[in-house]
C-alpha positions as CSV (number, residue, x, y, z in Angstrom):
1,X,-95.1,15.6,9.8
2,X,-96.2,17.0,13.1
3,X,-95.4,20.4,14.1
4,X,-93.7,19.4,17.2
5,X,-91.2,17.1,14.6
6,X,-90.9,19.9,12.4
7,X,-90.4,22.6,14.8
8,X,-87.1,20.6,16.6
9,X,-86.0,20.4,13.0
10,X,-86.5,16.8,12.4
11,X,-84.6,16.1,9.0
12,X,-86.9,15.0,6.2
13,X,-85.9,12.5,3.6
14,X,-87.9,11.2,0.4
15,X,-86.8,9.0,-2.1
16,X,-85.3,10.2,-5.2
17,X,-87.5,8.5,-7.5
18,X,-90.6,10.7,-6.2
19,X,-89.0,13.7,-8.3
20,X,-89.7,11.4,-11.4
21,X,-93.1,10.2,-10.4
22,X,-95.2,10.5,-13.7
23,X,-98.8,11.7,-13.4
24,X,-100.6,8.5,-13.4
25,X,-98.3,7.6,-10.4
26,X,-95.6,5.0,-11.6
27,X,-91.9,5.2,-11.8
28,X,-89.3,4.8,-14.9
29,X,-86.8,2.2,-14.1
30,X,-84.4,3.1,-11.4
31,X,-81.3,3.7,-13.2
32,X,-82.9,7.3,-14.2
33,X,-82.9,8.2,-10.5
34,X,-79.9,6.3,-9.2
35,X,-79.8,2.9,-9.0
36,X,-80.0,2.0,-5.5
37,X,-83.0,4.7,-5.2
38,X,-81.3,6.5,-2.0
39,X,-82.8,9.1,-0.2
40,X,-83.0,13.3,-0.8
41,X,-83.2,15.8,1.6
42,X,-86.2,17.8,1.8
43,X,-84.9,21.5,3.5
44,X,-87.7,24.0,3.8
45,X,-87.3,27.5,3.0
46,X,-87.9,29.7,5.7
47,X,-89.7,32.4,3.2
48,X,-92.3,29.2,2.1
49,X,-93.6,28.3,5.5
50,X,-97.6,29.2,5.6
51,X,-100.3,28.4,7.9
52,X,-103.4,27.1,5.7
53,X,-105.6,29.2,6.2
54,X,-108.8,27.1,3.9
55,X,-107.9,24.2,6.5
56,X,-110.5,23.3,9.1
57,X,-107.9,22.1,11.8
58,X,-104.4,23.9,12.1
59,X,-102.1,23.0,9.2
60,X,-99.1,24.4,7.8
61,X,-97.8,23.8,4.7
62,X,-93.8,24.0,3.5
63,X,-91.9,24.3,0.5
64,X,-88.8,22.3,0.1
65,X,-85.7,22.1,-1.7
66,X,-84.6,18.8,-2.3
67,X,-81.1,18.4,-1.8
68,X,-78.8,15.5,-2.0
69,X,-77.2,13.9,1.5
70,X,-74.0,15.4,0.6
71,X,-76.0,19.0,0.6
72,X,-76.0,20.2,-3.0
73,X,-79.4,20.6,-4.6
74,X,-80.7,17.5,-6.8
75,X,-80.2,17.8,-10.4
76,X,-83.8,16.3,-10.9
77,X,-85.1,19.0,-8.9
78,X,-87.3,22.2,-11.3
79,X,-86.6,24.6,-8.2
80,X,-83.2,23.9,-7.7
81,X,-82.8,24.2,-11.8
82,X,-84.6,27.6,-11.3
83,X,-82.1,28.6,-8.7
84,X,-79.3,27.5,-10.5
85,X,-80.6,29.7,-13.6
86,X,-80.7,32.6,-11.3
87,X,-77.8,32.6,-9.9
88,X,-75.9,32.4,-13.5
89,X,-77.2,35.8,-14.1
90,X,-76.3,36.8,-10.9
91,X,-72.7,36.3,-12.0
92,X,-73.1,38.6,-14.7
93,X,-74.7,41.5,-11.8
94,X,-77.8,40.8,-13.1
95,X,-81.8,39.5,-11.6
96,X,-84.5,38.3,-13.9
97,X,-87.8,40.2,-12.7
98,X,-90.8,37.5,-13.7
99,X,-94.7,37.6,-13.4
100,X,-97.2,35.3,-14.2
101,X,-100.5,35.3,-15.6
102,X,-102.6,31.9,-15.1
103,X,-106.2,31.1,-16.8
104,X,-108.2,28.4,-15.1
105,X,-111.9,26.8,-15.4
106,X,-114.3,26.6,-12.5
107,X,-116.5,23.9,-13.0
108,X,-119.3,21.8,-11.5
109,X,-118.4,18.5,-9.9
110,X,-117.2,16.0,-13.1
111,X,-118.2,12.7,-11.5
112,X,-117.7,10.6,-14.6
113,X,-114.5,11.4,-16.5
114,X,-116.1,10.0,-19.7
115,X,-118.7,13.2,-19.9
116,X,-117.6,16.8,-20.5
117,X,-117.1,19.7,-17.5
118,X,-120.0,21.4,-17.3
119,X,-120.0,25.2,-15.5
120,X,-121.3,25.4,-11.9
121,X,-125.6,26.9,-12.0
122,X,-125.3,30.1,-11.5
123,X,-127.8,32.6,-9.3
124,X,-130.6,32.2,-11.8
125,X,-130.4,28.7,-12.3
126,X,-128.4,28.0,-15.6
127,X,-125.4,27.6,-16.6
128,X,-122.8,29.8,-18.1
129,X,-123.3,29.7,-22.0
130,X,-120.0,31.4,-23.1
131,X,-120.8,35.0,-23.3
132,X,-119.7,36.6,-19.7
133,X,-116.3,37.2,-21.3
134,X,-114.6,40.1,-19.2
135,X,-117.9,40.9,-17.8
136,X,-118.6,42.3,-14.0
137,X,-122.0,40.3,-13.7
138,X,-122.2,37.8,-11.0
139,X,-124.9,35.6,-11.5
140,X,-122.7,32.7,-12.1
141,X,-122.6,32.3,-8.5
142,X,-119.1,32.3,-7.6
143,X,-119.0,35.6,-5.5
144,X,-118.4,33.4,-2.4
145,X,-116.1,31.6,-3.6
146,X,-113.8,34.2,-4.9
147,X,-114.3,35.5,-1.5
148,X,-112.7,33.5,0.1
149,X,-110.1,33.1,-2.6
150,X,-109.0,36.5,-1.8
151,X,-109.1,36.4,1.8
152,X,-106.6,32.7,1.5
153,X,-104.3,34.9,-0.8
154,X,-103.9,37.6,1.6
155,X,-103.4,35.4,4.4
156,X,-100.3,33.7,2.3
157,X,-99.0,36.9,1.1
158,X,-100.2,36.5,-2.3
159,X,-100.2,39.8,-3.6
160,X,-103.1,40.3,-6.9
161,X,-102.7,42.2,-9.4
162,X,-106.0,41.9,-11.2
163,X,-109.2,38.8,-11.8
164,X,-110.9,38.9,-14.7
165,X,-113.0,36.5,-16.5
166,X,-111.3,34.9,-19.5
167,X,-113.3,34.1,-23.1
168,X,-113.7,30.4,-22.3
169,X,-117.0,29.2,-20.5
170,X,-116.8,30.0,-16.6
171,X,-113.0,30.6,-17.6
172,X,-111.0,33.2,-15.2
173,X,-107.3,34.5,-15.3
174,X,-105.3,36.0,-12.4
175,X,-101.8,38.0,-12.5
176,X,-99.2,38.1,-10.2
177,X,-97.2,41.2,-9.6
178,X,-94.1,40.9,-11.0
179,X,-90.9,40.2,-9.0
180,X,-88.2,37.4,-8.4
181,X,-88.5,34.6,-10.4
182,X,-88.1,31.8,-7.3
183,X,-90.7,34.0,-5.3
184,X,-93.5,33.9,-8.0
185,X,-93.0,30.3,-9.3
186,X,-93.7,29.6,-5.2
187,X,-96.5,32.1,-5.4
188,X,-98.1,30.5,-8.5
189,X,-97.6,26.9,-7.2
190,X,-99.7,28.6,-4.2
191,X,-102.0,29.7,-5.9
192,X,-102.8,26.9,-8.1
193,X,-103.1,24.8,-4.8
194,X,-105.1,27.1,-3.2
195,X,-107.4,27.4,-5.9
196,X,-108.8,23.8,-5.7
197,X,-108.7,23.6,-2.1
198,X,-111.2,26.2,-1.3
199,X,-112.8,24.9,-4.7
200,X,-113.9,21.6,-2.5
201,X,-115.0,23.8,0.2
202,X,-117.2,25.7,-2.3
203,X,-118.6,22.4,-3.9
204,X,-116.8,23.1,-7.2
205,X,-113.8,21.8,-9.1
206,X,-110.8,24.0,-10.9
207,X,-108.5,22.9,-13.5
208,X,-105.8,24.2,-14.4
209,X,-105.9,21.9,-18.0
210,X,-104.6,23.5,-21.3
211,X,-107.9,22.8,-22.8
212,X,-110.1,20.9,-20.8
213,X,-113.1,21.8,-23.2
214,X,-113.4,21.5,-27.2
215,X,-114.6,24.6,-28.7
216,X,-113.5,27.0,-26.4
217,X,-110.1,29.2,-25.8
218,X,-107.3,26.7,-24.0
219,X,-106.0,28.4,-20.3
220,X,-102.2,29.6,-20.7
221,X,-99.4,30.8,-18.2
222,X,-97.9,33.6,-20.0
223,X,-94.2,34.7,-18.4
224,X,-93.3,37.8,-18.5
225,X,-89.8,38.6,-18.5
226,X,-87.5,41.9,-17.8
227,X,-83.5,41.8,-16.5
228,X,-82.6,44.5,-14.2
229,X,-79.2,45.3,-13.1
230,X,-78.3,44.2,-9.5
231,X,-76.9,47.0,-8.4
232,X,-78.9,49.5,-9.5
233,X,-82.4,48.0,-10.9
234,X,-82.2,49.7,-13.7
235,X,-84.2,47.7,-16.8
236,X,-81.5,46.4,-19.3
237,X,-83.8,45.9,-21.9
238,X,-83.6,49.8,-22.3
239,X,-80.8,52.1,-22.9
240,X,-80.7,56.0,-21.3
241,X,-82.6,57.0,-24.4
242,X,-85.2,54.5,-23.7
243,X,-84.8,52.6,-26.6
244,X,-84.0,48.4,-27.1
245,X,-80.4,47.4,-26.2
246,X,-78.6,44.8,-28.0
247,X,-79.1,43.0,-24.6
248,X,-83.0,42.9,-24.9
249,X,-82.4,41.7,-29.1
250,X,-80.3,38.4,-27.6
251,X,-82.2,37.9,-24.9
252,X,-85.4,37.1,-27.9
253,X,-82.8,35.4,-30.4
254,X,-82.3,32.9,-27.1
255,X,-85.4,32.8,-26.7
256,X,-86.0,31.7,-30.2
257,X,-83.2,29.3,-30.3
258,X,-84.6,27.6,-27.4
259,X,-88.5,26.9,-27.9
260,X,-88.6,24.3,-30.0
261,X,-86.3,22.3,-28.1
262,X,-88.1,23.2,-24.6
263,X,-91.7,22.8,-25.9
264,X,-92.2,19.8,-24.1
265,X,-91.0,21.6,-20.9
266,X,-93.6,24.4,-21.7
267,X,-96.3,22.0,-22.8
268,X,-95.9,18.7,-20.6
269,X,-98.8,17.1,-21.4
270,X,-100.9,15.3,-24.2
271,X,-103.7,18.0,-23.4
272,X,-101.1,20.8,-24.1
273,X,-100.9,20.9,-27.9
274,X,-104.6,20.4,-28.0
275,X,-104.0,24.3,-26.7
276,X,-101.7,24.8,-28.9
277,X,-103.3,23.2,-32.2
278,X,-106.6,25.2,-32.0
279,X,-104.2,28.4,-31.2
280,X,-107.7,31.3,-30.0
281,X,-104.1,33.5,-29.2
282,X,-102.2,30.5,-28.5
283,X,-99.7,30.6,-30.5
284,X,-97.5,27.4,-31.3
285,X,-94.5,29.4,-32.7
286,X,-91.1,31.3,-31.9
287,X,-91.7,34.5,-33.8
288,X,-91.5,37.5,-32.2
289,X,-93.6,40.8,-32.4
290,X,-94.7,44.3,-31.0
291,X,-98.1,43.6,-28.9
292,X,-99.2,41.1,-31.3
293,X,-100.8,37.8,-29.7
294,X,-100.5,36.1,-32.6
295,X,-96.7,35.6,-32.0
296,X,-95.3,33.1,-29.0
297,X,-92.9,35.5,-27.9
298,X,-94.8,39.2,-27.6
299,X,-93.3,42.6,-26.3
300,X,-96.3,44.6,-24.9
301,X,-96.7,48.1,-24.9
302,X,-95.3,49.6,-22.6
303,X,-92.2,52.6,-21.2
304,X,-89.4,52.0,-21.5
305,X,-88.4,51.3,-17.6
306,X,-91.2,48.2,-18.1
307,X,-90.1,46.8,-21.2
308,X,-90.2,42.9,-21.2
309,X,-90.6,39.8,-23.3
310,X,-93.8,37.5,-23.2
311,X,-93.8,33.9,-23.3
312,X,-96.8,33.3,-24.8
313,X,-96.2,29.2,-25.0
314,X,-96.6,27.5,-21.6
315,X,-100.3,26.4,-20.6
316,X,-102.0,26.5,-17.0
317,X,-100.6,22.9,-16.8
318,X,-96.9,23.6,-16.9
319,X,-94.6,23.6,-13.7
320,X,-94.0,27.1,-12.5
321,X,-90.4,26.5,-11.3
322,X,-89.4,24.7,-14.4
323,X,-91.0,27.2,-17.0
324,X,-89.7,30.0,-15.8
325,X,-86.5,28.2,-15.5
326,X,-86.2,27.2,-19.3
327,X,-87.6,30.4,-20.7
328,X,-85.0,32.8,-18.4
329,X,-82.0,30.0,-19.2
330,X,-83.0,30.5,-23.1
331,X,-82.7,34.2,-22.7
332,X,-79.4,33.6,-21.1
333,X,-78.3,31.9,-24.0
334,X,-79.2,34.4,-26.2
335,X,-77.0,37.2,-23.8
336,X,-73.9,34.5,-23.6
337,X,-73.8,33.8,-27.4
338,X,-75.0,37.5,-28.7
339,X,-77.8,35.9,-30.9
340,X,-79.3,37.8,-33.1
341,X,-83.4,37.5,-33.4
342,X,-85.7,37.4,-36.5
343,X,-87.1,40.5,-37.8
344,X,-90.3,41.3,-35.7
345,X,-93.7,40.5,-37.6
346,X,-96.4,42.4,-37.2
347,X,-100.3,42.0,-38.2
348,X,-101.4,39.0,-39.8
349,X,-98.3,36.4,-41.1
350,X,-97.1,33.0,-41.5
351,X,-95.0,31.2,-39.8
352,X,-91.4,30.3,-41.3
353,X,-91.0,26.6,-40.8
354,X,-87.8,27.6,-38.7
355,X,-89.5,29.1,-36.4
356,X,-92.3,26.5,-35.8
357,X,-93.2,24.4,-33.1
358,X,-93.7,20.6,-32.0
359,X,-97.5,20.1,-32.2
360,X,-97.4,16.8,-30.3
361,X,-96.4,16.1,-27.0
362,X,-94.5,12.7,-29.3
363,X,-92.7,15.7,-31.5
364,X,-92.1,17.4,-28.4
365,X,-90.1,14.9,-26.6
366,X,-87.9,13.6,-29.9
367,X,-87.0,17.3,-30.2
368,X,-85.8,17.0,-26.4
369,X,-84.1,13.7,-26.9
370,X,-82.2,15.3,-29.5
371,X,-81.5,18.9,-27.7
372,X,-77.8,19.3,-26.8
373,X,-78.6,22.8,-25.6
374,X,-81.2,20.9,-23.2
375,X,-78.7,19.1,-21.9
376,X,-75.8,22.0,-21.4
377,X,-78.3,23.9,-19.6
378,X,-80.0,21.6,-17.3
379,X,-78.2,18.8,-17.2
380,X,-78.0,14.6,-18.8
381,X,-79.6,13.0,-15.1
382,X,-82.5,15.7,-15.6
383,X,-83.4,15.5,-19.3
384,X,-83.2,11.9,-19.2
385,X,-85.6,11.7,-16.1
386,X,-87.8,13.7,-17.5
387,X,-88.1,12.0,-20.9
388,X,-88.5,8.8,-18.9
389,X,-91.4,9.9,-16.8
390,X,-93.3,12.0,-20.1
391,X,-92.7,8.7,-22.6
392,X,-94.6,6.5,-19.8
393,X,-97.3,9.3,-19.6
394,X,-97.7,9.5,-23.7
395,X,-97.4,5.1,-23.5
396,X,-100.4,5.0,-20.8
397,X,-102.3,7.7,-23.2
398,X,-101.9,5.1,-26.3
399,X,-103.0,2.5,-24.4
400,X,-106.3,3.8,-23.8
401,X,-108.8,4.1,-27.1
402,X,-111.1,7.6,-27.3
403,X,-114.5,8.2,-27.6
404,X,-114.1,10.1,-31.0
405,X,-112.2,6.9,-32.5
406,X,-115.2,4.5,-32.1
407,X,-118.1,7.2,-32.9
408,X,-115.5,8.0,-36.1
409,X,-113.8,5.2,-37.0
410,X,-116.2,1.8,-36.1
411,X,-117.9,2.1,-39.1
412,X,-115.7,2.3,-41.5
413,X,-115.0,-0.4,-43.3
């Protein structure tokens, strides 16, 4: 809208149905949204208003809650179910403290979607090849580029806590400093925007896949996780001695109880559990462990005062607001109920079939159908949406016949 509309405070209103749009960009039938398909209100936060600072002519970008006429948040909303998961552990005097970390491929233009990304040419003329894994050399070119990637972040408020480059081919990961869950699922949806903006400026393209090449490390977006006491911000995860608290044990046996049933919130797409079934420290499981990435849920080293729990699970591709949502509501779970976790594994193990995972985004979504907790937590309208929208994502998938099945498969009599 224009500034001059949005400064006099022009309301905003968008059909429900948008909060369901599936990825190719169709709709589930209406009676997931409402039958008649009436309208949402689209309130800006005041904390979320930025000037764009990649953007040629002045532009200002917004983020919304989407609230319902009558002025209670929409149920199909992910960051009204993230406030809503806040504020239960508000109730108890308590704040979730959250940071991301997000992997992402830079790539050359991809013209033709039936040939693989290739990595930009670099300063000497070729490519990446794969071995500039957490290296400081910066003859792939990109210096300008990240450049201005920092200079955007700044001029959002995007505080970085460090770059690196990841082990897949022209593969980097960023992490957020930690702090309220609501602020850094807003500051990774940010980021992940400005990322392929001032990729277009730069003549490149990011993606923010779970695997968008074969061979080669999938990107994740590890949550960390840490409760603090309102009052006094003192970490509950460790008692006065500095040891674990029963707390911090049924925070993980939520956790635990939860994955399975939220995978398909953590994994959303059919390109997830190619991530996730090629595991290079992805790990497709609800074990738990001291500093070992070969278990989904991870507890790195660490004091005391910074003790926290890593989801290990979601992928680049998942939606901030509603991973960190289901993640911290499992936790919750855990608190409310007192449930006890596994015993922690260590070093090399295998995985109990209780505590494995969906490994299709198919399997992902009958384990949803079929969650009750799902449902307690966030609601009938919302899981029911979001099966909707997913099953007509996985349909248009099926209806489309890969590459690998006719050089495979043609032949064979």
């Amino acid at each position: 809208m224009t500034a001059e509309g949005f400064l006099e405070g022009r309301r905003l209103q968008m059909a429900r149905g948008v909060l369901l749009q599936c990825i190719m960009g169709g709709y589930p039938p209406a009676r997931f949204y409402g039958s008649d398909d009436g309208d949402l209100v689209l309130n800006a936060d005041p904390q979320q208003i930025h000037r764009l600072p990649w953007s040629s002519q002045p532009r200002a970008l917004a983020i919304c809650d989407a609230d319902e006429l009558s002025g209670e948040s929409s149920r199909l909303s992910t960051r009204g179910q993230l406030k809503e998961v806040i504020a239960r552990y508000a109730a108890r005097g308590l704040a979730p403290v959250v940071a991301t970390e997000l992997e992402f491929f830079i790539f050359a233009p991809n013209t033709d979607p039936t040939l693989p990304f290739q990595p930009p040419i670099g300063l000497d003329g070729r490519r990446e090849d794969g071995h500039s894994a957490f290296s400081v050399s910066s003859n792939n070119g990109l210096r300008p580029f990240f450049s201005e990637v920092y200079a955007c972040m700044a001029a959002l408020g995007l505080p970085r806590d460090t770059f690196m480059h990841e082990m897949g081919v022209s593969q980097f990961e960023i992490n957020l400093l930690h702090g309220d869950p609501l602020l850094l699922a807003d500051q990774t949806f940010l980021f992940k925007h400005l990322l392929k903006e001032v990729a277009l400026k730069h003549g490149l393209t990011v993606v923010c896949m779970a695997k968008p090449l074969a061979h080669t490390p999938g990107s994740s977006m590890h949550i960390h996780q840490s409760l603090v006491e309102s009052a006094s911000g003192r970490n509950v995860f460790s008692d006065e001695a500095g040891e674990p608290t029963a707390m911090f044990r049924h925070f993980i046996g939520g956790l635990q109880a939860g994955m399975a049933d939220f995978t398909a919130l953590f994994a959303p797409n059919v390109n997830s559990y190619q991530r996730l079934c090629h595991p290079y420290a992805s790990p497709n499981n609800a074990c738990w462990s001291h500093d070992n990435r070969a278990a989904g849920l991870r507890i790195p080293a660490s004091s005391p005062v910074a003790r926290r729990v890593e989801n290990r699970l979601p992928g680049a591709d998942a939606n901030p607001y509603l991973a960190i949502a289901a993640s911290l509501a499992a936790g919750l779970h855990g608190i409310e109920n007192e449930l006890e976790p596994t015993p922690a594994i260590q070093g090399e193990f295998a995985v109990p079939d209780s505590l494995s995972l969906p490994c299709t985004l198919h399997a992902a979504l009958e384990r949803l159908k079929r969650s009750q907790l799902a449902k307690e937590l966030f609601g009938n309208e919302f899981v029911e949406g979001y099966l909707a929208s997913k099953t007509m994502e996985l349909t248009s998938f099926f209806d489309e016949i890969t590459p690998w099945e006719r050089r495979v498969l043609a032949a064979q009599a």
